[in-house]
C-alpha positions in Angstrom: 4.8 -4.6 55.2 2.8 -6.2 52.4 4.4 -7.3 48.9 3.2 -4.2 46.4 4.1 -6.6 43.8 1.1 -8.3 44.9 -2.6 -7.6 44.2 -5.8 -9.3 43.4 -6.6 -10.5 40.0 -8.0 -7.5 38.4 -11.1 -10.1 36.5 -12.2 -11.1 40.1 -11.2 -14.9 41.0 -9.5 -13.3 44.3 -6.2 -15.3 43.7 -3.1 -13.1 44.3 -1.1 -12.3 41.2 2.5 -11.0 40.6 2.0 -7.8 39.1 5.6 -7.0 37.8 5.1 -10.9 36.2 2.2 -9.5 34.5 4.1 -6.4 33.4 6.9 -8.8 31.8 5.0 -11.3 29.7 6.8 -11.7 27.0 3.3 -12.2 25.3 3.4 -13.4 21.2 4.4 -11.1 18.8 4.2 -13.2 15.5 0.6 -13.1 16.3 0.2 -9.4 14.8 2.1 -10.8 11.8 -0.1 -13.2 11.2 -3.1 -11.1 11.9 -1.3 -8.5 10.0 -0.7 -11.0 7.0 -4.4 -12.3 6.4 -5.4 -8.7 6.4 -3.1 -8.0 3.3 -4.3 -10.9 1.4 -6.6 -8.3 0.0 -4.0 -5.9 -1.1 -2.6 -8.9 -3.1 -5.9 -9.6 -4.4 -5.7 -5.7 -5.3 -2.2 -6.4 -6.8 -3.9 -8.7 -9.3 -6.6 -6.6 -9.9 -4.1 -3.8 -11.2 -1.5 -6.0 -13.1 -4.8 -7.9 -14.5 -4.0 -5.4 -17.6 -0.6 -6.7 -18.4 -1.7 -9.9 -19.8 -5.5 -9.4 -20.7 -4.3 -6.2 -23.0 -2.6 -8.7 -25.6 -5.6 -11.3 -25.3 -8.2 -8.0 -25.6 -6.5 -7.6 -29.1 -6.3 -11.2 -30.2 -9.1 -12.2 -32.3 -9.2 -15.9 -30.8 -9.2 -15.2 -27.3 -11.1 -11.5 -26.9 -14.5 -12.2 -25.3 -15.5 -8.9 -26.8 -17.5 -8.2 -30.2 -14.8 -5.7 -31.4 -10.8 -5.3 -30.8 -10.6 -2.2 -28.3 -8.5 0.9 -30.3 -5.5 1.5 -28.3 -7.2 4.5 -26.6 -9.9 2.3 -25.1 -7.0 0.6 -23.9 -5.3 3.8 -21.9 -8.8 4.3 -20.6 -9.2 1.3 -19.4 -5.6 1.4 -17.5 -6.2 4.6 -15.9 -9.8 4.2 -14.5 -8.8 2.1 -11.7 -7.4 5.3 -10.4 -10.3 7.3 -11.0 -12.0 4.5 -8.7 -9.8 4.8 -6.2 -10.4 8.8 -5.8 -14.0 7.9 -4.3 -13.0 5.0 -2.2 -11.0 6.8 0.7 -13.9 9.0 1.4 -16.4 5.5 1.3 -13.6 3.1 3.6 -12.6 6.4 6.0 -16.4 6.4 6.6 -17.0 2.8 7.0 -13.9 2.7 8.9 -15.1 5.0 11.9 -19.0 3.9 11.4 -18.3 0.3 11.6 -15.1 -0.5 12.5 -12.1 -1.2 10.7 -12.4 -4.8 10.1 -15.7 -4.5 8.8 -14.9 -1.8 6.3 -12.3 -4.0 5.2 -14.7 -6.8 4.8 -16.7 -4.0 2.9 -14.1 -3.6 0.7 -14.8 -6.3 -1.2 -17.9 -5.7 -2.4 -16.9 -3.6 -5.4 -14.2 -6.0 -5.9 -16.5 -9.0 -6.6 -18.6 -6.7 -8.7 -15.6 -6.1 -10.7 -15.0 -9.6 -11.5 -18.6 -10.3 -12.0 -18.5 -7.3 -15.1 -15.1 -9.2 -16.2 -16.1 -12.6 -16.4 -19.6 -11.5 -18.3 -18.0 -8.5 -20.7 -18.8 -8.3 -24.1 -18.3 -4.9 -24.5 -15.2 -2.4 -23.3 -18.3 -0.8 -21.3 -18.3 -3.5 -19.2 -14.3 -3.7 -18.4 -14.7 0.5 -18.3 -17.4 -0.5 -15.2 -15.3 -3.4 -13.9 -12.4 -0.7 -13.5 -14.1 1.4 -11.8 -15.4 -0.8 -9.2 -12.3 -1.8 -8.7 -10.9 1.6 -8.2 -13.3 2.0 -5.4 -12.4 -1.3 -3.5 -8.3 -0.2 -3.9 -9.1 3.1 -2.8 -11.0 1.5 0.3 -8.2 -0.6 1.6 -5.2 1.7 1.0 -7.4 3.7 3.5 -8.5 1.2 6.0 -5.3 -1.6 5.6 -2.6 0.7 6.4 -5.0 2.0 9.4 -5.9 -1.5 10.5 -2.4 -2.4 10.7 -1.0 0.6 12.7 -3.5 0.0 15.7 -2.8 -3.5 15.6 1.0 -3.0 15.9 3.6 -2.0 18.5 5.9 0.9 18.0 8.7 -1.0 17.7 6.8 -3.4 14.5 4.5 -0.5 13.2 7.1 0.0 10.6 7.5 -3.5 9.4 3.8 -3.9 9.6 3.2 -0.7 7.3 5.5 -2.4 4.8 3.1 -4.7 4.2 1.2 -3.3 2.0 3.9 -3.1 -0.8 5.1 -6.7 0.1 1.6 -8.3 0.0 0.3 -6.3 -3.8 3.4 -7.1 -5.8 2.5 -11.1 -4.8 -0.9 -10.4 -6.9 1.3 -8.9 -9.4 3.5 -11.9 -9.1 0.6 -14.3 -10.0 -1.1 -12.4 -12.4 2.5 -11.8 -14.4 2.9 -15.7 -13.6 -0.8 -17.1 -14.8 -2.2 -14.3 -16.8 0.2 -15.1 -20.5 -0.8 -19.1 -19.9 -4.5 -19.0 -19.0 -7.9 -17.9 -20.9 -9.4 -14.8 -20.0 -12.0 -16.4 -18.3 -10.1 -18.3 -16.0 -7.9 -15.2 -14.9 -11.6 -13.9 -13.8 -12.2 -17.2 -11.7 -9.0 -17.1 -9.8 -9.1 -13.6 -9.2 -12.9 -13.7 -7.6 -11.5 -17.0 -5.5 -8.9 -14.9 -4.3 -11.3 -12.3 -3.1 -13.2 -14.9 -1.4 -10.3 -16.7 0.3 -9.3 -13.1 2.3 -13.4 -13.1 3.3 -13.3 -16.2 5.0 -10.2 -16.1 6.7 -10.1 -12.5 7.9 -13.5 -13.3 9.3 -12.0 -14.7 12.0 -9.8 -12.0 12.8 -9.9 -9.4 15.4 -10.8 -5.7 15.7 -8.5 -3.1 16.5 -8.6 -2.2 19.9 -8.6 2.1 19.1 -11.9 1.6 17.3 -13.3 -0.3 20.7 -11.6 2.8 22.7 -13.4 5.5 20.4 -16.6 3.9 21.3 -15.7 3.5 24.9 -15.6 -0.1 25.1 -13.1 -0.7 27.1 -13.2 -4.5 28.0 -13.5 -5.3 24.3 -10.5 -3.3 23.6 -9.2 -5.2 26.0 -9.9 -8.9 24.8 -9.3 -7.8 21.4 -5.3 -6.1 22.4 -4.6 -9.7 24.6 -5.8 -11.6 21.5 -3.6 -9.7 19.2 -0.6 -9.9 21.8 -1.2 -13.2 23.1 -1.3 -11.8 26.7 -3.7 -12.3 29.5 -5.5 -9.3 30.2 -3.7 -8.4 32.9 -0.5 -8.5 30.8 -2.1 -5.8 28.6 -3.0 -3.6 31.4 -0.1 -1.1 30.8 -0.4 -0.5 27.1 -4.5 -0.9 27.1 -4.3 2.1 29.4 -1.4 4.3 27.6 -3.8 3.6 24.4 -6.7 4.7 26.1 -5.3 7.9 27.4 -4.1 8.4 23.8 -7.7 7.9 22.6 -9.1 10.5 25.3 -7.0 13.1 24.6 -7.8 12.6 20.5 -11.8 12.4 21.5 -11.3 16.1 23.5 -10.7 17.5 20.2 -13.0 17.6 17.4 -11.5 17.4 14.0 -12.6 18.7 11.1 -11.9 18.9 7.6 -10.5 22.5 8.3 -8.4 21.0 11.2 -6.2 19.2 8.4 -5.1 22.5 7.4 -3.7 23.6 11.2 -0.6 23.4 12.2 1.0 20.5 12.8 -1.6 18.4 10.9 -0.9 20.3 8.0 2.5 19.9 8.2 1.5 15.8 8.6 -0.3 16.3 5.4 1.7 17.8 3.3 4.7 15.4 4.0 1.7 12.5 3.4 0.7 14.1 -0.1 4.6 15.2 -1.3 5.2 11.0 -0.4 1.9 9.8 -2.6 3.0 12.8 -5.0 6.6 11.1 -5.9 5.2 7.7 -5.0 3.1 7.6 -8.1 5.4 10.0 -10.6 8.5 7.9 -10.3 6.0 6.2 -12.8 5.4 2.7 -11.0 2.1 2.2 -12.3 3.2 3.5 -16.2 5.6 1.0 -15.6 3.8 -2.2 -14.1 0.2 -1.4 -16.0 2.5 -1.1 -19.3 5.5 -3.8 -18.6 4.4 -6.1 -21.3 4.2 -3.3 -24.0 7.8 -1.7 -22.6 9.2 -5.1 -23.3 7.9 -5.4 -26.9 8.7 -2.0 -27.2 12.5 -2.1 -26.4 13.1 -5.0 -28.8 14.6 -7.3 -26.3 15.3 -10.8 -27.5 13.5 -12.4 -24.6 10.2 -13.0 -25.0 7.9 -10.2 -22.9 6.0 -12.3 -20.6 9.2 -14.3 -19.3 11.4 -11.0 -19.3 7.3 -9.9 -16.9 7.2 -12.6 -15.1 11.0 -12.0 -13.7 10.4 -8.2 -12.8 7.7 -9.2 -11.2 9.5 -11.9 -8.8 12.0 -9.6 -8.0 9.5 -7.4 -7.1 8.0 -9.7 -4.7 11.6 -10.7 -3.3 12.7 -6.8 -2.7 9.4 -5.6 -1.3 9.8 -8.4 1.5 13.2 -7.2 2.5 11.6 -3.7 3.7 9.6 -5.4 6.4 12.7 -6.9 7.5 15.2 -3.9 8.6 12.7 -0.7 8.4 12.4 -1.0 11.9 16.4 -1.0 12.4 17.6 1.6 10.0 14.6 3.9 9.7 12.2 5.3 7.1 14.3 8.2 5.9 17.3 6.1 5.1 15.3 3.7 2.9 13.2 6.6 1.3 16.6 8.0 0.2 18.0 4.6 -1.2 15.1 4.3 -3.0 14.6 7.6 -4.5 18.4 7.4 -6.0 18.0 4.0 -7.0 14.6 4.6 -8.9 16.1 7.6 -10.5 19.1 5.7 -11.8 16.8 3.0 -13.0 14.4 5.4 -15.1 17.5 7.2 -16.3 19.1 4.6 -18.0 15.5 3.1 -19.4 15.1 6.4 -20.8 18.8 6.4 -22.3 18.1 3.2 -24.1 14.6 4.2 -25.8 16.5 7.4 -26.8 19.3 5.4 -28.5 16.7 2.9 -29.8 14.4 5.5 -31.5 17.7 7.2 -33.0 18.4 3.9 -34.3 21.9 3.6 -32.7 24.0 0.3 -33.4 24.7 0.5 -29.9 21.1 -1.0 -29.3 21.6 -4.6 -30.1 24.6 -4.8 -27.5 22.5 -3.5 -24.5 19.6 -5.5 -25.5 19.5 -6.1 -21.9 19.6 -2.9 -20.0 15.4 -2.9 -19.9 15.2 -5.9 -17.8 18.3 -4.5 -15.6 17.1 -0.9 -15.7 13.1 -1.8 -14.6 15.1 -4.8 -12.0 16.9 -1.6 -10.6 13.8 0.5 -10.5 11.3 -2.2 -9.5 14.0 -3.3 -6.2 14.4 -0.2 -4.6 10.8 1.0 -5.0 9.8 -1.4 -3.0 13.0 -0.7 -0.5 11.2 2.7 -0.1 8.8 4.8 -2.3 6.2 2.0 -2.5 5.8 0.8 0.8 6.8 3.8 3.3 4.5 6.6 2.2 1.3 4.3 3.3 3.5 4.0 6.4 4.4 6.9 7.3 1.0 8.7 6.5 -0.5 6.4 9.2 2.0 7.2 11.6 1.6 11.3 11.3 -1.8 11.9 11.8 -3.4 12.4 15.0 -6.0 9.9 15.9 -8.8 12.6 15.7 -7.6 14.2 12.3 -6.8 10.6 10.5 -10.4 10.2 9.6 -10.4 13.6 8.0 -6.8 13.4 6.7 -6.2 10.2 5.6 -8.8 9.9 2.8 -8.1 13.0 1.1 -4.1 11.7 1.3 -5.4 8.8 -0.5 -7.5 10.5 -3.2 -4.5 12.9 -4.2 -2.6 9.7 -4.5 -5.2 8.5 -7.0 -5.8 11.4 -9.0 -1.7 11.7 -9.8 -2.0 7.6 -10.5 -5.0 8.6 -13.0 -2.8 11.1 -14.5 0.4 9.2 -14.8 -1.5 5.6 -16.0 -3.8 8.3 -18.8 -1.1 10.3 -20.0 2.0 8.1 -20.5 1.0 6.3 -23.4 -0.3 9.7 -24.9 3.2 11.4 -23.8 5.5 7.6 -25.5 3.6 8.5 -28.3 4.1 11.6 -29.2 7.6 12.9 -27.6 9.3 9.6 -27.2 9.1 7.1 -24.5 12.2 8.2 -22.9 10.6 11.4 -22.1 8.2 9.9 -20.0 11.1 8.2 -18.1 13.3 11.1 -17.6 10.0 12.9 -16.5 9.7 10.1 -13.7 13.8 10.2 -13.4 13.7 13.9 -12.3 10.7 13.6 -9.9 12.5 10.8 -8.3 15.5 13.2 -7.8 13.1 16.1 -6.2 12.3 13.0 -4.0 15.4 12.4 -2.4 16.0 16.0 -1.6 12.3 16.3 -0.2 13.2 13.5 2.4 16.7 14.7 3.3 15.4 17.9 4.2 11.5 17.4 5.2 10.2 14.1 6.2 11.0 13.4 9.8 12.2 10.3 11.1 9.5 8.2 12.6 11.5 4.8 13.5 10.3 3.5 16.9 8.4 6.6 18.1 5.3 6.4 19.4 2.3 8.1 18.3 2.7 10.8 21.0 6.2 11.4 20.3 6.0 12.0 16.8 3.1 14.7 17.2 5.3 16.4 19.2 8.4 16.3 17.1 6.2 17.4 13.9 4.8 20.3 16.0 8.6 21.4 16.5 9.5 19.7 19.7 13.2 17.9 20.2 12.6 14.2 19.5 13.6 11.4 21.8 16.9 9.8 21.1 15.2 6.6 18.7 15.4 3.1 20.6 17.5 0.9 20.0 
């Protein structure tokens, strides 16, 4: 009797192969990291693009270094912190779009086209019109990759790295925060323009060279580009991709029998996918992150510390970098729901105590000079384990819920509710520290982080090492698979 474990090689040189060989290629699985990595070199350009407001507020209002006619009035200010977000509510509908029309590389490539618009307004402003534009352009380009990254990187990724993958988004923005905290306080205005459009750039020419996804070659029924573009990603031979290339595939099909539609969101279990993705962008933005990182500088000088703001920035802001790198790490060994809940207490601790000490500072407590420090330690607490959890996992988990049919539909209005609470929380903070207290604002975040944790104890599902299939059939109220090890 013939060998079974024998066939002919299935790209016609007529040489026999060892299929169960081909099965257990190891393959190269750093090369969706790297793939993965190059592709969030524009969510760090993004993170410096949202923390560019940090330094350039205080230059803005310095007489010597403002490239404006007039000082902006501190309500030109708020408006220009908030409309990023408003941005960023058109740019989900423009990158889901480009995303199924011309794939998802080339929508990220896309992206950047607002983004370099932005910096061009920037660098030639004379007027807060033209930093009210810049914003706004901006807006659209973050709204376009929190839409198409998080997507990119899902269908690049196996199950058991999806997680890690989807954690990249948080990891990648806070090292554009990083820089800008780093170079923004020591460098003209003009020059934070020029490193922020060569950032932009450097993410166009490298990504260039990086691969499609091989769903969107599957949705247009290319099959032996999907699979060139899978053994490129896994560092396989085609043949070594044979068994997940057709396990995708059938995924694909099944999605393609279905037609989705915006009304489709609302149905069953894909409304039960979208409500858990909105509650996540919901808390993710009213634990106050960006009040926090748009507005760090100002905090600093507001609490009085004795160390000067942009050092006290600058440190917040590596430790941010350092924490959302840990997620990547273990969010594939203990699970999204344990690291939501971490972070939810941990951010709700943080804002409770930074709202205890502008309470005592405003009531002009001695006690104030003695815990001159809890700011830094209170925003270290709050910056470290929202990046453990609410900053990185609700991009995650969103683009592990939907259906591949309804993500196109679902996905961008996800991302446009997330935008519309950013708008509201960057607008409305300085207008609610004003006129209640800055501690209110805190302990408004505080308790929203608290309705948080109990959201994800009893609602969001555990995703950890599932694959797409699996968890469509746990949300519409199947019994899960045990989770791998």
């Amino acid at each position: 009797m013939a060998d079974r474990s024998y066939a002919y090689d299935p790209v016609g040189t007529g040489a026999p192969v060892n299929q169960q060989a081909y099965r257990m290629e190891a393959g190269q699985l750093w090369r969706q990291y790297v793939i993965a990595g190059v592709a969030n070199l524009l969510v760090a350009s993004l993170g410096y693009n949202m923390g560019w407001t940090a330094p350039v507020n205080v230059k803005l209002n310095n007489t010597e270094e403002t490239p404006l006619d007039k000082l902006p009035t501190s309500d030109e200010l708020a408006w220009m912190g908030s409309l990023v977000s408003i941005g960023a509510i058109l740019g989900p509908f423009v990158g889901g779009l480009a995303a199924s029309k011309i794939g998802r590389k080339w929508a990220l490539m896309s992206a950047t086209i607002p983004l370099f618009i932005g910096w061009i307004l920037v660098a030639v402003a004379q007027t807060m019109a033209y930093l009210f534009a810049a914003r706004v352009f901006w807006g659209v380009g973050v709204g376009m990759v929190f839409t198409i990254s998080p997507m990119y990187c899902a269908e690049i990724a196996t199950d058991d790295s999806r997680g890690a993958l989807g954690s990249f988004l948080q990891a990648f923005i806070t090292l554009g925060f990083l820089l800008i905290y780093g170079i923004g306080p020591y460098i003209s205005y003009s020059a934070i323009a020029y490193v922020g459009t060569a950032f932009v750039a450097v993410f166009c020419v490298l990504f260039f060279f990086m691969p499609e996804t091989p769903t969107y070659y599957l949705l247009k029924d290319d099959r032996d580009a999907a699979a060139d573009c899978l053994a490129t990603i896994r560092g396989k031979s085609r043949a070594g991709v044979e068994a997940e290339l057709s396990k995708l595939e059938s995924e694909v099909k099944a999605s393609l029998e279905k037609t989705a539609t915006i009304m489709d969101v609302f149905r069953g279990s894909n409304f039960k996918a979208f409500y858990i993705s909105c509650a996540l962008v919901f808390f993710q933005q009213f634990c106050g992150i960006n009040a926090v990182l748009f507005y760090m500088t100002t905090i600093f000088e507001a609490s009085g510390t004795a160390m000067e703001p942009a050092i006290a920035t600058i440190i917040v802001g590596a430790v941010q970098v350092v924490a959302s790198f840990i997620t990547p790490l273990v969010v594939d060994r203990l699970g999204r729901r344990i690291l939501l809940l971490i972070s939810c207490t941990g951010t709700a601790i943080g804002l409770g105590l930074l709202g205890m000490f502008f309470l005592l500072a405003e009531q002009q407590s001695p006690v104030v000079d003695s815990i001159s420090f809890l700011p830094i330690l209170s925003l270290v607490l709050f910056i470290v384990t929202y990046c453990w959890g609410l900053g990185p996992l609700p991009w995650a988990v969103m683009s592990e819920l939907f259906p591949i049919e309804v993500k196109a539909a679902a996905s961008p209005i996800a991302t446009a509710f997330c935008w519309i609470m950013a708008f509201l929380v960057t607008r409305y903070f300085p207008t609610i520290s004003d006129s209640l207290g800055m501690y209110v604002g805190f302990w408004i975040f505080g308790v929203c982080c608290v309705l948080a944790f109990f959201f994800t104890l009893f609602v969001v599902p555990e995703t950890k090492g599932k694959s797409f299939q699996e968890i469509q059939e746990m949300l519409a109220g199947g019994k899960p698979k045990p989770e791998k090890a």
